[in-house]
N, C-alpha and C positions, 0 to 999 in steps of 0.2 A: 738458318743463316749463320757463317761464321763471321767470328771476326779477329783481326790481327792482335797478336800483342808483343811487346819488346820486351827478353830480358833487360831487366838491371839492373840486377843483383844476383848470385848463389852463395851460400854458406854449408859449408858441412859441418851435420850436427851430430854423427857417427859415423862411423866406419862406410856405411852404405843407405845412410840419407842425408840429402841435402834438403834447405829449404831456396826455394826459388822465388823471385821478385821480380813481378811484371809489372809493366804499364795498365793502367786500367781504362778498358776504351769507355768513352761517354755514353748514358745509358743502359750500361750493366749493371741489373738489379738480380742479387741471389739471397737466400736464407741462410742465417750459420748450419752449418750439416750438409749444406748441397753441395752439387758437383756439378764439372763439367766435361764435355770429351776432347781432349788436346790432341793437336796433331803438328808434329816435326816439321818445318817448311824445308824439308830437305830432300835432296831425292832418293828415292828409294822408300818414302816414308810417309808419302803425302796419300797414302789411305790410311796408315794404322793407325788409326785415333783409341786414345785409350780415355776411360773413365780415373778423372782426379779429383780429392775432395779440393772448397776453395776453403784454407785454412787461414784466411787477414778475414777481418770484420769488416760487414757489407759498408760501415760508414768511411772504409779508409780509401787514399785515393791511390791504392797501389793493390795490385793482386797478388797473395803468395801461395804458397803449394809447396808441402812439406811432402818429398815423396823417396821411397823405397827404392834404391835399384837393387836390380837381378840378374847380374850378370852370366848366370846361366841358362836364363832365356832367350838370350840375343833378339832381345826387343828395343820396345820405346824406352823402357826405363834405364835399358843397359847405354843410349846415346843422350841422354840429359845431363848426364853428371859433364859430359865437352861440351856440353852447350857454353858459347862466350858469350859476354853482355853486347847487346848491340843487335845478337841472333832473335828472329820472330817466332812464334810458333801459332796455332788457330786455335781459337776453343771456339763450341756448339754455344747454344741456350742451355742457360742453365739447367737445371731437374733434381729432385728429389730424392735423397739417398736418404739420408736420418734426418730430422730437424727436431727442436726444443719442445716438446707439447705441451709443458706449465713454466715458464721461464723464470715464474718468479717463484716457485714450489723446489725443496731440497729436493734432490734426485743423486744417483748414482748412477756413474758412466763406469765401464769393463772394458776394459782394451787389453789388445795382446799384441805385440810389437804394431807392424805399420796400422794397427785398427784402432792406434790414437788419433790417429790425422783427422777424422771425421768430428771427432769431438775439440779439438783446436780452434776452429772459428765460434763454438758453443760455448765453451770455458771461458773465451778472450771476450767475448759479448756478456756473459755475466758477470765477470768480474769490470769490467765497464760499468755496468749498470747495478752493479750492488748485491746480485742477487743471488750469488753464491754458497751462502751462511746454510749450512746446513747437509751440502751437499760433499762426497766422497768421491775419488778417482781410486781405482783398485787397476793396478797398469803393472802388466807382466812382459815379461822377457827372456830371451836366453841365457846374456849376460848384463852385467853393470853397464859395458860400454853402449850397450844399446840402446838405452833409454834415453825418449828423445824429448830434447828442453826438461829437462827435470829441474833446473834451476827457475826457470817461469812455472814451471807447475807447483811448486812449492812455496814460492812465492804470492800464489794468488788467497785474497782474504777471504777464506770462510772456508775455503775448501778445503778437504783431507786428504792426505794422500798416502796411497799403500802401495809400494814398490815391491814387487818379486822378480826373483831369479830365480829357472829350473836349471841353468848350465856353471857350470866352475863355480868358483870362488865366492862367498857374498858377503862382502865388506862391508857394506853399508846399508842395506836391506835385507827384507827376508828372503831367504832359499826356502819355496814352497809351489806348490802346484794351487793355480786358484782352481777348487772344486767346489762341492759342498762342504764341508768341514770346514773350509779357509774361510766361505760367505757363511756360515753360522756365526763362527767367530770375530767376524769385523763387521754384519751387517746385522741391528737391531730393532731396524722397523722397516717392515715389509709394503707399507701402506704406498709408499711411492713410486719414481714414475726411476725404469732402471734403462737403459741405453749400451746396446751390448755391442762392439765390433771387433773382427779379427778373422783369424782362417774359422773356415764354416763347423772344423767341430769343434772348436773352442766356442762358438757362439754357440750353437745345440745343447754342447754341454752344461752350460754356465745358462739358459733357460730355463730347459729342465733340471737344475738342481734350484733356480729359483721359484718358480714352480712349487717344487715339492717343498720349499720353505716360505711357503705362503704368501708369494708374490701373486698380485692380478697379473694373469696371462695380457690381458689387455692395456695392463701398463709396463709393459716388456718390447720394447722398440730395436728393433735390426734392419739391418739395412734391407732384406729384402721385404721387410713387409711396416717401413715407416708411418 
């Protein structure tokens, strides 16, 4: 079953992400990390429903979705950035992409440009609840400009935060490749629960080098096998 929702807001928070603000219909109930499949009420567009994480916390009374366009896919994400407020689109029932498995236990999240979004409704719900303290974000990019809400992720209490850049210039973070070597160096206890997302060999990668630095395989969460 779908249901309707209204923009009410969009903001660009770089170059080629916006976050978006909807209506939240009565009785949508989702976990931080889940997703839903959105579809354009437009024509031409009312089958491509795509998979988006919900990145506002399940207690607020507005839906948002921080999402990546692509415009040289000439898709759905390439016609959201014209969406105007007022415009509807459908989203499915919710489902399970990643979610929190010790909420109140330090953990480390890995993201690589849009494979922060998933962890946005996580972060925003522990830093709500307190339970932050102890935990690291390690979030890479191509450049400076990319990086998205870096001013709320820095902000939040307990949390660490490790900013890279592999392209141009790096002003204010480090210019490095998160590998092994990088997670030697910034990650000193293996015992936790680690949360990986991004393009699929950034995720491979960054398993198996956690892995082989004595991470439990079984506390290594991605999105295909939450």
């Amino acid at each position: 079953m779908t249901q309707t929702i209204t923009l009410k807001d969009k903001r660009q928070l770089t170059p080629d992400v916006h976050a978006y603000t909807f209506t939240r219909p009565d009785g949508l109930e989702f976990t931080p990390g889940h997703a839903t499949e959105m579809t354009l009420n437009r024509e031409g567009w009312k089958e491509e429903g795509r998979p988006f994480t919900f990145t506002s916390r399940p207690e607020e009374d507005h839906l948002q979705f921080v999402i990546k366009s692509y415009p040289s896919h000439d898709g759905v994400t390439e016609q959201l950035p014209d969406l105007a407020p007022g415009e509807t689109v459908e989203i499915a029932e919710p489902f399970g992409a990643l979610e929190d498995k010790a909420p109140e236990a330090p953990a480390t999240f890995l993201a690589a440009g849009a494979g922060l979004t998933p962890f946005l409704a996580i972060l925003r719900e522990r830093a709500a609840q307190g339970t932050l303290q102890g935990c690291q974000l390690i979030f890479t990019n191509a450049t400076e400009a990319d990086i998205i809400l870096r001013g709320e992720l820095t902000a939040m209490e307990g949390l660490t935060t490790h900013f890279t850049v592999t392209d141009g210039p790096a002003k204010t973070v480090e210019k490095a490749k998160v590998d092994r070597a990088f997670l030697a160096d910034k990650i000193h206890d293996y015992s936790g629960h680690f949360y990986i997302c991004g393009p699929q060999g950034f995720v491979d990668d960054i398993r198996d080098a956690l892995t082989a630095l004595g991470a439990d395989a079984d506390r290594i969460h991605t999105e295909e096998g939450w």
